[in-house]
C-alpha positions in Angstrom: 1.6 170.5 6.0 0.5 171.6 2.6 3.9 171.5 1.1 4.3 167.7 2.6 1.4 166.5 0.4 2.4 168.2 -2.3 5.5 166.5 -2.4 3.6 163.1 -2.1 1.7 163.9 -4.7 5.1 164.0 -7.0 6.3 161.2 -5.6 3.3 159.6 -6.5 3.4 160.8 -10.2 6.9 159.9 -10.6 6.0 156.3 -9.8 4.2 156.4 -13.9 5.7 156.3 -16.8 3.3 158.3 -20.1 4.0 157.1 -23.3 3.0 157.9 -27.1 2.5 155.7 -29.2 1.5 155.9 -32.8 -0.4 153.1 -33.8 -1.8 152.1 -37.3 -6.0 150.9 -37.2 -7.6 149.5 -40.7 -6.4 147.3 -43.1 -2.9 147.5 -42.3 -0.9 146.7 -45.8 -3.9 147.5 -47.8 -3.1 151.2 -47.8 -6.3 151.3 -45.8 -5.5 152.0 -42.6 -5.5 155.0 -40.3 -2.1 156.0 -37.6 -3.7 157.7 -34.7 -1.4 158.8 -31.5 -2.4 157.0 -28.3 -1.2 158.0 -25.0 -0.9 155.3 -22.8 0.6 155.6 -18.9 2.3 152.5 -17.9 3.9 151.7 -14.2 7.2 153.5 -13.9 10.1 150.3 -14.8 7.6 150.2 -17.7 10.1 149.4 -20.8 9.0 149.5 -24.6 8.2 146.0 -25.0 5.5 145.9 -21.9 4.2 149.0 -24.0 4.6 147.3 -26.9 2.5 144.0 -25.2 -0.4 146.0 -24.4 -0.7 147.1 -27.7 -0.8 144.6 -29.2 -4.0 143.9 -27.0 -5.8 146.8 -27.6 -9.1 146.4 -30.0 -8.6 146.6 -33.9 -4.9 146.6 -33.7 -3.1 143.9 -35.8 0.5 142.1 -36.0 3.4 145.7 -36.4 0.5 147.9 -35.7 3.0 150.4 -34.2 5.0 153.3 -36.1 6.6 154.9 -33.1 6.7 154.4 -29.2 8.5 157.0 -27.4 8.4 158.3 -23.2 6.8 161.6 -23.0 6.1 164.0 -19.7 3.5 164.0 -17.6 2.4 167.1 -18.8 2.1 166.0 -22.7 0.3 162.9 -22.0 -2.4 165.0 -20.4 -2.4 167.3 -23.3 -2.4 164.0 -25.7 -5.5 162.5 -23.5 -7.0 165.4 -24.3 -6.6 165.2 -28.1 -7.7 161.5 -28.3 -11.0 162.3 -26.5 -11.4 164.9 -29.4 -10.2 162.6 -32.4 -13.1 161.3 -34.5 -11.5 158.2 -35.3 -11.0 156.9 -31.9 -14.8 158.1 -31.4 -16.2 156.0 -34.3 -14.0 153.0 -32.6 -15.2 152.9 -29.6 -18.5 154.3 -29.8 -19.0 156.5 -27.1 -16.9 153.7 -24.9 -13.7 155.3 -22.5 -10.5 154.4 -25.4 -7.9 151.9 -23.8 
């Protein structure tokens, strides 16, 4: 029985798509700005552009925000997640309030 749910828990991770994106914050074109990696997970026929889409909706982003968007594994979007909740920046952005 265990090894059944442990399969459906793969399945069930395999069904996502994790993504890192670096994106640029600030005054973009001022040469006042600030690119910060965001790790973003994303339905599994998730392409670059519906990546792309939701940043663009992502607080204090602006028009070709992005500097790179590439797939990543599971297991360095976790690691990533856990260097965004340590980045200062993205804590001064939001606050105290969970990043997008």
């Amino acid at each position: 029985m265990k090894g059944y749910e442990i399969m459906k828990d793969v399945e069930q991770i395999l069904e996502w798509s994790y993504w890192k994106a670096v994106i640029r914050y600030g005054h973009v074109g001022m040469r006042n700005e600030v690119s910060v990696a965001r790790y973003l997970v994303m339905p599994g026929d998730a392409t670059t552009i519906d990546v792309i889409s939701l940043i663009e909706e992502m607080p204090g982003t602006k028009n070709r925000a992005m500097v790179s968007i590439r797939k990543i594994e599971h297991l360095a979007y976790l690691t990533g997640i856990r260097s965004e909740k340590e980045d200062f920046f993205l804590q001064s952005l939001f606050d105290g309030q969970k990043a997008l």
